[in-house]
C-alpha positions in Angstrom: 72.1 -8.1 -11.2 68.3 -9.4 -9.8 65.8 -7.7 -11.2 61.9 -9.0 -10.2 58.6 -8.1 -12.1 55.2 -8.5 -11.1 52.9 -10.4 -13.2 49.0 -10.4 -13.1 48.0 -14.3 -12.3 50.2 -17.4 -12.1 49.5 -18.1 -15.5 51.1 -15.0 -16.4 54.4 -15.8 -14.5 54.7 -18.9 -16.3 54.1 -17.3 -19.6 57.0 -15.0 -18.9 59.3 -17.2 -18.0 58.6 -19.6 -21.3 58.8 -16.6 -23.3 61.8 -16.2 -21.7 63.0 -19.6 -22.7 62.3 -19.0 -26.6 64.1 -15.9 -26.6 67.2 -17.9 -25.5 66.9 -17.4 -21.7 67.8 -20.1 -19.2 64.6 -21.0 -17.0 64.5 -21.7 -13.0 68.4 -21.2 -12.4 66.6 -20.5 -8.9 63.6 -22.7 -7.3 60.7 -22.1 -8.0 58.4 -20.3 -5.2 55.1 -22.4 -4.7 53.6 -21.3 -1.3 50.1 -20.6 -2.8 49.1 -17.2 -2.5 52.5 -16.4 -3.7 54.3 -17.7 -7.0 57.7 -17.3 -8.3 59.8 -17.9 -11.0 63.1 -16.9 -12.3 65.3 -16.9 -15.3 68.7 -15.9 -17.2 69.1 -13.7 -19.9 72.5 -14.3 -22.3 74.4 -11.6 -20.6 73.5 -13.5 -17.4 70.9 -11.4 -15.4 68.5 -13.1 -13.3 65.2 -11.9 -13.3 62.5 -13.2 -11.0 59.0 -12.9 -11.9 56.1 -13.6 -8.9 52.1 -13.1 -8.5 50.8 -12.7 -5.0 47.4 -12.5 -4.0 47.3 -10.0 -1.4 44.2 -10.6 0.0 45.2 -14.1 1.0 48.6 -13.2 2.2 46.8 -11.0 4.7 44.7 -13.7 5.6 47.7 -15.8 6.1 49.2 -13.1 8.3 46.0 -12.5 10.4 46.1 -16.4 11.1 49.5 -16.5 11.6 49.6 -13.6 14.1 46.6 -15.4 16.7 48.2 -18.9 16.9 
């Protein structure tokens, strides 16, 4: 099972995830998503659910499909 949850800032991806790790969870058994107006994370609970966690800034993903879209 993937299940993903938004978080409110990069910061609060991260914190997430190390909570995640202190409860017992495994951190990044997937990359980690870096493309700067988006940011992922992931990790696994005990019973072996992954559960991603991301932040995008939508303004600049628009912006990054506007630019994208004229070249």
């Amino acid at each position: 099972m993937l299940i993903c949850l938004s978080a409110d800032s990069r910061d609060g991806v991260d914190e997430m995830v190390n909570k995640a790790e202190a409860a017992g969870g495994r951190i990044d058994p997937c990359p980690k998503q870096d493309h700067g107006f988006y940011y992922g994370r992931s990790f696994e609970d005990p019973d072996g659910h992954i559960w991603e966690v991301m932040w995008m800034d939508v303004a600049a993903a628009m912006a990054t499909q506007g630019t994208n879209a004229a070249a």
